[in-house]
C-alpha positions, 0 to 999 in steps of 0.5 A: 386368748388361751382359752380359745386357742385350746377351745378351738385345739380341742375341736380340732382333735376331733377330726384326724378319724376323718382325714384318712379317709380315701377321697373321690376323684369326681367331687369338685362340683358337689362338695363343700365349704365352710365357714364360721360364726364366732367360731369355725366351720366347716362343709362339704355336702354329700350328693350335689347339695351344697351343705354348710356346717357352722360351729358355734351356731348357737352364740348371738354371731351364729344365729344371725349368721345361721338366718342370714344363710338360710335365705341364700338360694346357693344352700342347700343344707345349713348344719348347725353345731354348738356345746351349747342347746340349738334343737329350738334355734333350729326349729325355729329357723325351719319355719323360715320358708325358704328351700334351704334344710336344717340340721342339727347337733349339740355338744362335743360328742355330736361333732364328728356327727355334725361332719359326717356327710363331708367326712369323704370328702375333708381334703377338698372341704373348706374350712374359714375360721371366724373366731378371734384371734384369728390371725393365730388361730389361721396358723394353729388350724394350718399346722393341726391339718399339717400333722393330721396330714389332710392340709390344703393351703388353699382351702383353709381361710381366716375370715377379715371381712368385716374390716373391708365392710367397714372400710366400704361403709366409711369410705361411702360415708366420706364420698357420698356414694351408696356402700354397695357400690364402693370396693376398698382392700384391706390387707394385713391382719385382723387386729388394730394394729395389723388392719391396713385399709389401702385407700389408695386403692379405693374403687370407684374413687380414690381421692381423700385429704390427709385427715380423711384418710386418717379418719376414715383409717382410725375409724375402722381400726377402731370400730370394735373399740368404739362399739364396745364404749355403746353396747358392752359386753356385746361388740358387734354380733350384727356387723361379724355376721353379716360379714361371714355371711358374705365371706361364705356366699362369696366361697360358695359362689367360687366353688359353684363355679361363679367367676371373678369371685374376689375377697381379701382373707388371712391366708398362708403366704408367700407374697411377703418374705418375713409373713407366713400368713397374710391378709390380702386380694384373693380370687377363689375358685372351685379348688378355693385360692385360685389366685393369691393377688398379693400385696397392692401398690401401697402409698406412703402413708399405708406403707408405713402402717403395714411396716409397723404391723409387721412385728405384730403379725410375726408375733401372732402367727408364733403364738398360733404355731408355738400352741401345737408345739411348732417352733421356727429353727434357730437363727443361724450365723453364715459367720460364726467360727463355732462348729456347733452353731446351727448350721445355716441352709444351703440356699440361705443367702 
């Protein structure tokens, strides 16, 4: 845990050299995104190109992620970065005819060179992060922008697509349908114990026993538990990719203009009072959050499951912020008689 958390620290420490950097005002159409392998990423293309940059390229998430990407028509420059070696992975991946370029970089003196392009234009870039533990790791990256001064809630995403993929499959499983054609939102975070599928809410059907519901629930929660019991060390690189790629093609789409564009992601929040980052609905637009759906109507049963992840996701965002030294105020008492408690803000009540 702490190890990735400084990994991910260290990266981060790389980029107030481009954050100051005065932008375009014209950029909406010909920058950026995003996103991450196992680990984060990052674009912005320079011109009208549509440039993806992928951090951690080179582990067996990114290079499946990389060749999933390298077929998407909607790319027209995948970066490739890692500490480790990617000049073979990349040539490798030109061979791939498609129209879509390669680059590559290695180690951590090449990552500022992996960026370059988008360095103009780092506010309006958007950044999705891939790598556990992500519901800490969201609001660690959202407090390093914030003190580097180039933050934009808007644009900064944790990516929990692979529990809404599960949730798809398993809930076409149960019903006979095809995957592709089934929709469920999954809120909360990305952990066992903060994944809330809401069923409920399952398109195009919503009909499910009570042992279905519990199944299909502990199904998903379990998934990576239950993959590791097959194929040890490995967990589940082929399922994480897939899920990434979607999430990026889904924000590459928003930014190109695409409409009705929705994913659910961990996010900074305000739709629930006691979680500054929540996974939920979004619909993404050119400037990233367009609209942040908020929470769905829950049953019984998921609300209970969202109660109980409550703590747990309060912990984890702490964890995040408290690893670049942000720490909550101390609670306040509107009625302690000691004039040297923390005094409680005006509009606490």
């Amino acid at each position: 845990m702490n190890r990735t958390l400084q990994t991910f620290y260290k990266i981060y420490e790389f980029y107030p050299n481009l954050i100051h950097i005065p932008t375009s005002k014209n950029i909406f159409r010909r920058c950026r995104p995003i996103s991450d392998a196992r680990n984060i990423a990052s674009s912005a293309p320079s011109g009208n190109l549509m440039k993806v940059t992928i951090v951690g390229a080179a582990g067996k998430i990114g290079q499946s992620l990389c060749l999933m990407l390298k077929q998407s028509p909607l790319i027209d420059v995948l970066c490739l970065h890692d500490i480790k070696p990617t000049s073979g992975f990349a040539m490798e991946l030109t061979h791939v005819d498609t129209n879509c370029k390669i680059t590559a970089f290695t180690g951590k003196d090449n990552l500022l060179p992996a960026l370059d392009n988008f360095k103009d234009y780092f506010l309006q870039a958007f950044i999705a992060i891939g790598t556990n533990p992500v519901n800490s790791l969201v609001p660690m990256a959202c407090e390093v922008l914030k003190k580097g001064g180039c933050y934009n809630p808007k644009t900064v995403f944790g990516i929990t697509t692979l529990d809404t993929v599960r949730a798809n499959t398993f809930v076409a499983q149960v019903q006979g349908l095809e995957p592709e054609c089934v929709v469920v939102p999954v809120i909360g975070g990305h952990t066992e114990e903060t994944i809330i599928p809401v069923l409920s809410k399952a398109k195009p059907c919503a009909e499910f026993t009570n042992e279905e519901l519990e199944n299909i629930t502990m199904s998903i929660r379990k998934a990576h538990e239950n993959i590791l019991k097959l194929k040890p060390p490995d967990s589940a690189p082929l399922s994480s990719a897939f899920a990434t790629a979607r999430f990026i093609i889904s924000l590459v789409k928003a930014i190109q203009g695409y409409p009705d564009i929705i994913e659910c992601a961990l996010v900074s929040s305000k739709v629930h009072p006691q979680l500054k980052y929540l996974s939920t609905p979004l619909l993404l637009g050119p400037n990233g959050v367009a609209k942040n759906l908020g929470i769905p109507e829950l049953s019984d049963f998921e609300s209970c499951m969202f109660d109980n992840a409550i703590p747990t996701l309060i912990s984890d965002i702490k964890m995040g912020e408290k690893f670049v030294g942000v720490q909550d105020p101390p609670p306040c008492d509107p009625c302690d008689p000691n004039p040297k408690a923390p005094r409680c803000p005006k509009n606490w009540c």
